[in-house]
C-alpha positions, 0 to 999 in steps of 0.5 A: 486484471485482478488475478493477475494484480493479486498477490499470494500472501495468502498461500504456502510459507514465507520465502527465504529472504536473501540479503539484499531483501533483507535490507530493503525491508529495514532501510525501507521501514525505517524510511516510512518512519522518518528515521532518516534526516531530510536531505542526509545521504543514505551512506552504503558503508553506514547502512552495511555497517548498521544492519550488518550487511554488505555493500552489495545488497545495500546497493541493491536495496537502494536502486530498489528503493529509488525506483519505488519513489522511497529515496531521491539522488543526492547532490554528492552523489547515492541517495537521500530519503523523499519527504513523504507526501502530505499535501494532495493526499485528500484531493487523490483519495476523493478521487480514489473514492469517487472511482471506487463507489462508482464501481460499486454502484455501477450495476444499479445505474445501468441494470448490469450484474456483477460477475459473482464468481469473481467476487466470491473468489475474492472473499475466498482469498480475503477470508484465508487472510483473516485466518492467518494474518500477515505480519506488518508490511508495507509491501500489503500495500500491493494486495490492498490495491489488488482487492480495490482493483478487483472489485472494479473490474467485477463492476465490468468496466475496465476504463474504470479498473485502469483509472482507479490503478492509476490513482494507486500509483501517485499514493501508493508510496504515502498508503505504505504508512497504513501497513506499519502496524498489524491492528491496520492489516486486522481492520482493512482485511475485516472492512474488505470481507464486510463490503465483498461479502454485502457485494455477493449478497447484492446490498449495493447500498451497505458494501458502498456505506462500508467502503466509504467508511473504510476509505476515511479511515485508511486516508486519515490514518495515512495523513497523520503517519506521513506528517508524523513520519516528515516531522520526525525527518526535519527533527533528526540530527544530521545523519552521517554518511 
């Protein structure tokens, strides 16, 4: 599951970014920043007009960001921007949580062994990261979710990978807020490296103290930017079709 989860932001150069993708990166930046009002309808002829794009790629942009849970369908027609989550984030991150420490902790309570190889391959790709780390993205949010996963199935159960990947899925638009700024991609690929590294050396205890002080980490910093993002929404003015 991991090598087929995991993405290859760590190999070759970026690719060429076609129109269509171009404003999907904007409309969806400016989306989990809360630059749209609440409820205003994202206008196909507005957007083109402000990112100096045409409708085509606008419209492909949104049906895009639709199907990402980013925006809504708007009574009079196209889309409006979706409130970002801030209620029930803590209650899925003790989920998260809980899942995640069981997997690190699993091998001790049923006299199991990681698959070390897998692990190793992990920090190896964590480790090129480091290197050359990538630009500010929401979309990290997709290789972040990779290394979790990862970690689990080296655990050996696959119940656990697929309920942990579940729980990704209902935070998965909220956790985008946690990629925004490039000291958050340089501290998650730090913390990732410390609890894979104490996982291969076989210190349960340090890689589970590791991950739960990363998890409280990524969970405040995402409730103070999605509440952030949703107060700047309900402050806007009216935003023209």
């Amino acid at each position: 599951m991991y090598t087929e989860a995991h993405t290859d932001l760590a190999a070759g150069g970026p690719p060429r970014v076609s129109r269509a993708e171009e404003a999907y990166a904007e409309i969806k930046r400016r989306l989990l920043l809360g630059e749209h009002r609440l409820g205003s309808r994202l206008g196909e002829e507005r957007l083109g007009a402000e990112l100096g794009i045409s409708r085509t790629p606008i419209r492909e942009a949104l049906f895009r960001l639709h199907s990402e849970g980013l925006i809504d369908r708007h009574p009079d027609g196209g889309y409006r921007p979706r409130a970002p989550i801030v209620s029930g984030i803590r209650e899925l991150y003790e989920v998260r949580r809980g899942l995640e420490l069981m997997a690190v902790m699993r091998p001790l309570a049923h006299g199991s062994a990681y698959d070390i190889a897998m692990l190793e391959h992990i920090r190896d790709e964590w480790t090129i990261l480091a290197e050359d780390l990538p630009e500010p993205d929401p979309g990290f949010v997709i290789a972040d979710e990779a290394f979790h996963l990862g970690i689990a199935e080296a655990s050996g159960n696959l119940a656990l990978v697929e309920l942990l990947d579940h729980v990704n899925q209902r935070i998965r638009v909220v956790r985008m807020q946690d990629f925004m700024a490039r000291d958050r991609i340089a501290a998650t690929v730090e913390q990732h490296l410390h609890i894979v590294t104490a996982l291969i050396a076989g210190d349960l205890d340090e890689a589970a103290s590791g991950l739960g002080d990363h998890l409280d980490e990524s969970m405040a910093v995402v409730e103070t930017l999605a509440a952030r993002a949703l107060a700047r929404m309900l402050d806007r003015k009216e935003d023209r079709a």
